[in-house]
Every structure is written in C-alpha cells, then in structure tokens.
C-alpha positions in Angstrom: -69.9 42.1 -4.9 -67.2 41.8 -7.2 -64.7 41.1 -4.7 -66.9 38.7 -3.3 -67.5 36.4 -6.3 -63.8 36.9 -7.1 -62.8 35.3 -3.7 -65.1 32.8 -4.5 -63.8 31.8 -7.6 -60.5 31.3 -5.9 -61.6 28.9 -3.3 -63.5 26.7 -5.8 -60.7 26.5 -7.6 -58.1 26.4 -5.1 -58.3 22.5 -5.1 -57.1 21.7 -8.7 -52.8 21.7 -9.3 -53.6 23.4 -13.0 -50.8 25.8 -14.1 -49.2 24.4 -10.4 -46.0 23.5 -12.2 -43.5 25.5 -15.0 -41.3 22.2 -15.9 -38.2 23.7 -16.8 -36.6 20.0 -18.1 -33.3 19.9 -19.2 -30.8 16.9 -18.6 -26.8 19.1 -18.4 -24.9 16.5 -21.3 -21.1 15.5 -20.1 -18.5 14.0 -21.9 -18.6 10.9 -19.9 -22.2 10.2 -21.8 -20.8 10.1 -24.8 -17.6 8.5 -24.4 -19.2 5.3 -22.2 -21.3 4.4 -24.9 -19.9 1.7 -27.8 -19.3 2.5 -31.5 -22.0 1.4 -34.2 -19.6 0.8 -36.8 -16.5 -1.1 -38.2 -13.1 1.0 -37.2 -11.5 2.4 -39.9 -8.7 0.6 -42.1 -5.3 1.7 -42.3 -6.0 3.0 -45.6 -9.1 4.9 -44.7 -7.3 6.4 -42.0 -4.4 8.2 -44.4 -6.8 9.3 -46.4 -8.3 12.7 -45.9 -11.4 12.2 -45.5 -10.8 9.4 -43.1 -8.6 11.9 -40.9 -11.1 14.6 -41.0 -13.9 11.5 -40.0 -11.4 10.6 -36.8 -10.9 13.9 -35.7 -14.9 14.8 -35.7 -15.2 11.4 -33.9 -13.0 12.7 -31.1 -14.3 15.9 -30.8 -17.9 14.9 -30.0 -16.3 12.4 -27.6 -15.2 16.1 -26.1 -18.5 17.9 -26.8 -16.2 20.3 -29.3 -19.5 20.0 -31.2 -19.1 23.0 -33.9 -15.1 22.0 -34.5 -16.8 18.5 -34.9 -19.5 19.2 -37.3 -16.7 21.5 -39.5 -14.4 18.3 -39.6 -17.4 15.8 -40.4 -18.3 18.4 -43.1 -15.0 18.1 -44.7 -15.4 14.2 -44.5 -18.6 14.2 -46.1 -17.5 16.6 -49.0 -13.9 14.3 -49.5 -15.7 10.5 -49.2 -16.5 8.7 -52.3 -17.5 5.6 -50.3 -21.5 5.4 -49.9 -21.4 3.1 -46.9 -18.8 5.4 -45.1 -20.9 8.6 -46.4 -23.9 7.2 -44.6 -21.5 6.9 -40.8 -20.3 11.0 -41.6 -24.0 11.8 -42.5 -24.8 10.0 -39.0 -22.2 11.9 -37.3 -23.2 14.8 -38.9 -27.0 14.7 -37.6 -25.6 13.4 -34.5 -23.8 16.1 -33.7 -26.0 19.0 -34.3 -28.9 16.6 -32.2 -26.2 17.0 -29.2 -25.8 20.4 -30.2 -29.8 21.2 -30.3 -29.8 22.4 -33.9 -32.9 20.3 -34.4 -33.9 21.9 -37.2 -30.7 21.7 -38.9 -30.4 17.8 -38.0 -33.5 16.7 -39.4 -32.9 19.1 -42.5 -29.9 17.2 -42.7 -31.4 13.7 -42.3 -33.9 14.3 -45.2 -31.4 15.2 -47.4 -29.1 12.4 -47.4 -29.0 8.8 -48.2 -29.9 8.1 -45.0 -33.4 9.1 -45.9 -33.9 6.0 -48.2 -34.4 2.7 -46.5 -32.2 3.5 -43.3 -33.6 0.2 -41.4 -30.4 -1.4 -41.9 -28.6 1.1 -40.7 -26.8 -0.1 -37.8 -27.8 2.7 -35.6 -31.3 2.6 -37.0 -32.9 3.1 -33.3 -30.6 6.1 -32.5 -31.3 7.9 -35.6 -35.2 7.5 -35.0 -34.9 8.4 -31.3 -32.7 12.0 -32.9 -35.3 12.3 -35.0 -38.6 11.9 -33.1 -36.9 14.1 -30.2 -35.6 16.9 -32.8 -39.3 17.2 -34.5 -40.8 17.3 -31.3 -38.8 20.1 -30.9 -39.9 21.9 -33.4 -43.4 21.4 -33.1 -43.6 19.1 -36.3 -45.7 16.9 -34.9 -47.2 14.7 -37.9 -43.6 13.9 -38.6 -42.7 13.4 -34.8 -46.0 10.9 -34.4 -44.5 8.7 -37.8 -41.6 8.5 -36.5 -42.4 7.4 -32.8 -44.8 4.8 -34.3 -41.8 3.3 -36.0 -39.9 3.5 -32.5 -43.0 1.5 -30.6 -42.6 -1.0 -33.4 -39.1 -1.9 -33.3 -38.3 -1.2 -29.5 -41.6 -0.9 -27.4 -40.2 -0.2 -24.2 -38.6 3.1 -25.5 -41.6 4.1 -26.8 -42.6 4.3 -23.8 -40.3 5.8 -22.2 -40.3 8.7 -24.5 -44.1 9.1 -23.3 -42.8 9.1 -19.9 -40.7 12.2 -21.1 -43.3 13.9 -22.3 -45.4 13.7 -19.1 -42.5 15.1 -17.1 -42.2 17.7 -19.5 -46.1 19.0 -20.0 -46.7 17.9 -15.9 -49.3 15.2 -17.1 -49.1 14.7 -13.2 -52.0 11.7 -13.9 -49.7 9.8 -16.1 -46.6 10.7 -13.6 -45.3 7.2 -11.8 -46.7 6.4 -8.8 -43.3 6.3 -7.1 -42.9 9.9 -8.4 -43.7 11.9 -5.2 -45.9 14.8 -5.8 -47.2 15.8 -2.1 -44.9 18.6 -2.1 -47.3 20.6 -4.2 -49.3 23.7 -3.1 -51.9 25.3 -5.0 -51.4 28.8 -6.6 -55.0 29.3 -5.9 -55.0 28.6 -2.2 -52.1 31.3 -1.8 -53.7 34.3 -4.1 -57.1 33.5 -1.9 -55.4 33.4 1.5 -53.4 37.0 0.4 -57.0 38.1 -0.7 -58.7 36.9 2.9 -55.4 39.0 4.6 -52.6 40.4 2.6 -49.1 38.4 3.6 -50.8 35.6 4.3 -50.3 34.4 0.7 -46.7 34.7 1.0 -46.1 33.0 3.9 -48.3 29.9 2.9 -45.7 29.6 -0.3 -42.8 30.2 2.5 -41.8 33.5 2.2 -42.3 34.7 5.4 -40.1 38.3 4.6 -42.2 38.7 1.8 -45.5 38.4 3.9 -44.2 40.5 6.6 -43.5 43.3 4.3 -46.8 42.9 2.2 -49.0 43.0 5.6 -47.3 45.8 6.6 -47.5 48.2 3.4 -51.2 47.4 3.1 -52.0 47.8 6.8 -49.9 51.5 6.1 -52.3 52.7 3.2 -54.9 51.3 4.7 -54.4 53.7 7.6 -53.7 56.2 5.4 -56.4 56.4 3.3 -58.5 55.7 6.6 -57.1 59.0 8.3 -57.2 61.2 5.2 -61.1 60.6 4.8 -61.4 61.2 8.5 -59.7 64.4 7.7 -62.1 65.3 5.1 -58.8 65.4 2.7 -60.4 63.4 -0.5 -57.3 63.8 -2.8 -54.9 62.2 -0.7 -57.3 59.8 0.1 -57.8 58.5 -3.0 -54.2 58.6 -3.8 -53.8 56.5 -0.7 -56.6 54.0 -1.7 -55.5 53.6 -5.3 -51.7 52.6 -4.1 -53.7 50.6 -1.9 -55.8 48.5 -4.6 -52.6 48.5 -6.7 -51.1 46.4 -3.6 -53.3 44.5 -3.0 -54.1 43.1 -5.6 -50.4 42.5 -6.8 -50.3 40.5 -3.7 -53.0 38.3 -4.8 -50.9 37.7 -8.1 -47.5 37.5 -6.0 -48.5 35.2 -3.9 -49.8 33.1 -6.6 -46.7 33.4 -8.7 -44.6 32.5 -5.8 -46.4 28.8 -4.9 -45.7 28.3 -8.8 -42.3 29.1 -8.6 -41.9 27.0 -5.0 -43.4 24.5 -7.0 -41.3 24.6 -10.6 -38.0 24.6 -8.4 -38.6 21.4 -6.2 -40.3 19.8 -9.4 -37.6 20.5 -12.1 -34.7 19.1 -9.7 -36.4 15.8 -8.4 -38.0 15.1 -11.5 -34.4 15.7 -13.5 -33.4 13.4 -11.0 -35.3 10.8 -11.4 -34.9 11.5 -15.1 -31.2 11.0 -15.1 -31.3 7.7 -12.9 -34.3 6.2 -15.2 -32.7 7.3 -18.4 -36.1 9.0 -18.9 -34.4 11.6 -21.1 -33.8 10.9 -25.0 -29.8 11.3 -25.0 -29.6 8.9 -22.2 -31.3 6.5 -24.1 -29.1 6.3 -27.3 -27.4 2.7 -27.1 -24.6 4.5 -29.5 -21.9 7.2 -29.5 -18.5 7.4 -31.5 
C-alpha cells in the first residue's frame, strides 16, 4: 500500500519543474572586459605620476587591466597609504573595492566601501552607478539582504533599466522560470518526477527517459538478477539468502528511483547553465558586464 501511494505521489507531481533546475551561474571574466571599458577619471598629471603614490596608483591600474588582481590590490594599498590628496584617495579607494569585487572578496569590498570616504555622500562620484551595482551584487552575495534591497532601490532610481536587469539576474540565478523571458526557451526540460516514477513502474526506464540509455540497461538488468534471485532462493525453501537477495534488491531499487531523478536534474542544470550563461553574456544580464567603467 505503501508503494502504491508512493507511486502516486510521483505522478501527481510529476507535472510541476520544482527542484527541475541546479543554476550553476557564473559569467568566466577576461581581460578584454576590463580593458574595453573607458576610464571614470581625469589621467594623472606629470607630477602625480613621479610621485609614489601616483606610481604605485598606475601600476594597480594596469594590473586589473591584466586581472593580476592580488598584485593590484597590494599596489592600490600602497597608493592609498602614500596619497594625501582626498579626491585622488577616493579613485584608490574605488580601485581598491573594485578590485576585490572582480576578485569576489565581497565581503572584504563592502568592508572596504563603509570604511572610507566614499561612504559619505558618494553621489558625485563619477562612477557613482558602478559602485552601487559592486555593492548591491557583493551584499547579495553575502546574504545581507536589507543592505542589498537599499542599495538596489537607489540603482532603480538613478538608472531604471539596470534595475531591471539585475532582477533579470536574479531569476536566472533562483530559476524563477515564470519571470524567465519569453524568448528564453525552456522546452528542453524534463521532470525529475516523471523519471523516478517511470524507474519505479520498471527499473531503467528512468534512466533512459533522462537519456542514459547504459545506465538503464545496467539498472534493468541488476534488478531483473535479484529479482530472480530472491525468486529461486524462496523456491528453494533457502530464507537467508533470500532475504539477502531481496534486501540488495530494495536497496536497488529504490536508488534507481533517486538516480533516475537526480539524473533528469543534472540533464537539466547542464543545458540550463550553458544557454542561460549564454544568453547572459550576449544580454549583459550579468552585473560585471554591466559596469559602464574600468581603469
């Protein structure tokens, strides 16, 4: 009876794509995303430059241009210790924060950012929506979501259209697959549910509906061998065996049930995770692709 209701269960839910999808997001940074985009401040003057904290500043602006992030942030640290300039301490904070955010040291980079100057009335900072896209995307991170939510709400007020986009980002990564675009394909999915019902109904079966057909041949045919074998040990009056036989048997069977449920899941994380990074990457869906500045 149990068995029955549990099968049950399975088709009723079969229909629903919960817990379909693992999204495994990640968008692979390359120097060529830094280096295209333009500089939010004034260059250097020749003074600035033969200073040392001006050469330190140049030499953690070129290695972020190289993704050399943690020779970067030791040069930018020098910078910030040497400058005396506040305006020019606010760009090597920036750089600072920036660097660690490219880095994913989002705790450090937001440590960082409420420490400094840049804490106090950083609207007129030139960069002013890069630092709050860093930000919201490094709370976010770290689960601080009160501080994530103040920020974004300063993001949809200056520049609503990346607001929205960082929604967008969100879906993608929790597989709100209701609030997915509509030109965002989904019919490639299968339901976990379907496949641990089918291996229940006949073991392999499972296996072969998330398109492992090896899989399904070997799981038929080590249930359909102690199956037999329990079958001819009870014929044989031999209980011990038999019951050894059956209890491999149940152990089996119902890992199949789980396997073949595990394996739509992962059928369906791997085709999701590459076309949705995919169309992340072409939409600038992700948060790096969206900063207007580099150095």
């Amino acid at each position: 009876m149990k068995k029955i209701s549990f099968l049950c269960l399975l088709l009723f839910t079969s229909c629903t794509l919960q817990k379909a999808v693992i999204p495994r997001l990640e968008h692979t940074l390359k120097e060529e995303t830094i280096q295209e985009k333009k500089a939010p401040f004034t260059p250097l003057s020749f003074n600035e430059k033969t200073t040392q904290w001006g050469a330190e500043y140049l030499v953690g602006q070129e290695l972020i241009k190289e993704l050399d992030l943690f020779r970067a942030i030791t040069s930018l640290k020098k910078a910030r210790i040497l400058c005396s300039d506040d305006e020019r301490q606010k760009e090597v904070q920036y750089g600072l924060i920036y660097a660690y955010f490219l880095a994913k040291k989002y705790e450090t980079a937001t440590a960082l950012f409420e420490k400094s100057i840049l804490a106090v009335n950083p609207s007129t900072f030139p960069p002013y929506d890069d630092l709050l896209l860093i930000l919201y995307t490094s709370y976010r991170a770290q689960e601080e979501r009160n501080k994530a939510q103040a920020v974004y709400n300063k993001i949809y007020y200056h520049n609503e259209e990346k607001a929205k986009k960082l929604l967008l980002y969100e879906d993608f990564k929790q597989f709100n697959k209701e609030e997915l675009p509509k030109e965002f394909d989904l019919n490639f999915l299968k339901s976990p549910y379907t496949a641990g019902t089918l291996n229940a109904l006949l073991p392999g079966l499972g296996y072969a509906y998330a398109e492992q057909y090896q899989t399904g041949i070997t799981s038929f045919c080590l249930n359909a061998l102690f199956i037999a074998a329990t079958i001819e040990f009870a014929r044989r009056d031999l209980i011990a065996p038999a019951l050894i036989a059956f209890s491999f048997e149940c152990g089996w069977y119902g890992g199949g049930i789980k396997g073949a449920f595990d394996a739509v899941r992962e059928r369906n994380s791997s085709i999701y995770n590459k076309r949705a990074t995919t169309y992340m990457n072409k939409e600038k869906v992700f948060p790096i692709l969206q900063l207007e500045y580099g150095f």
